[in-house]
C-alpha positions in Angstrom: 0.0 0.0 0.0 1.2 3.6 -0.9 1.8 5.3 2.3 0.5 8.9 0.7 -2.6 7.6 1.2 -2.7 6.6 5.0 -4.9 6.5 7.3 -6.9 4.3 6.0 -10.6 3.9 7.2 -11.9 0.3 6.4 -15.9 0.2 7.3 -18.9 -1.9 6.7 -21.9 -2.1 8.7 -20.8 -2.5 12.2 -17.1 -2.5 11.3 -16.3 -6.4 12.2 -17.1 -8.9 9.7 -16.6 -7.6 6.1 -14.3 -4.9 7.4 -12.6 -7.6 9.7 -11.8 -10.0 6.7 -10.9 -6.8 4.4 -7.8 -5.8 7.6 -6.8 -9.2 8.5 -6.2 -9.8 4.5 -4.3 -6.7 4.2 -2.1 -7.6 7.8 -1.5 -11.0 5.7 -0.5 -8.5 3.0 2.0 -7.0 4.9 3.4 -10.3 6.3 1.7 -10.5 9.6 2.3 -14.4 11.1 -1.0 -16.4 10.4 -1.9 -16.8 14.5 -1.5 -12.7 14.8 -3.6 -11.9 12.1 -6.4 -14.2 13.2 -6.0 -13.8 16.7 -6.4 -9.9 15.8 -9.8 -10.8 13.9 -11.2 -12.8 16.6 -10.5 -9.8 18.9 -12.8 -7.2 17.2 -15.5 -10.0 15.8 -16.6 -10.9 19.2 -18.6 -12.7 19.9 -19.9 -13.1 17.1 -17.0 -14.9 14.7 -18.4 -16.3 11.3 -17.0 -19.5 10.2 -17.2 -18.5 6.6 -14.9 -14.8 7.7 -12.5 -17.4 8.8 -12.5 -19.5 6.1 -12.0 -16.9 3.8 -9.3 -16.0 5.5 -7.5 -18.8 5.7 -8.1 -19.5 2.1 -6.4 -15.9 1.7 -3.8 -17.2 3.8 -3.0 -20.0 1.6 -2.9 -18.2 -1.7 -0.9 -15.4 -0.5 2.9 -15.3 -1.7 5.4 -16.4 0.9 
C-alpha cells in the first residue's frame, strides 16, 4: 500500500465482519504471522466470529505469496 494515502478507514456495517476479513487480509498482505492476524480478527468479531470470515481467511492465507 502507498503510504500517501494513510490513514486508511476500512468500514462496513458495524465495522467487524466484512471490514474484519478486508484488515486481517491486508495484515496477511503485509506479512503478519497467520496466528497474529487471526487472533487480531477474533478480537474485534466478538462474539460473534463467522465460520465463513474465517474461512475466507485462511483461504487468503494459503494463496498469499510467501
Amino acid at each position: 500500500m502507498d503510504k500517501r494515502n494513510h490513514p486508511l478507514l476500512i468500514h462496513c456495517n458495524h465495522g467487524k465482519h466484512r471490514a474484519g476479513i478486508v484488515v486481517a487480509c491486508t495484515h496477511i498482505s503485509h506479512r503478519w504471522h497467520r496466528s497474529r492476524a487471526l487472533a487480531d480478527h477474533a478480537r474485534f468479531s466478538h462474539p460473534k466470529e463467522r465460520k465463513a470470515d474465517i474461512s475466507f481467511i485462511n483461504e487468503f492465507i494459503a494463496a498469499a505469496p510467501t
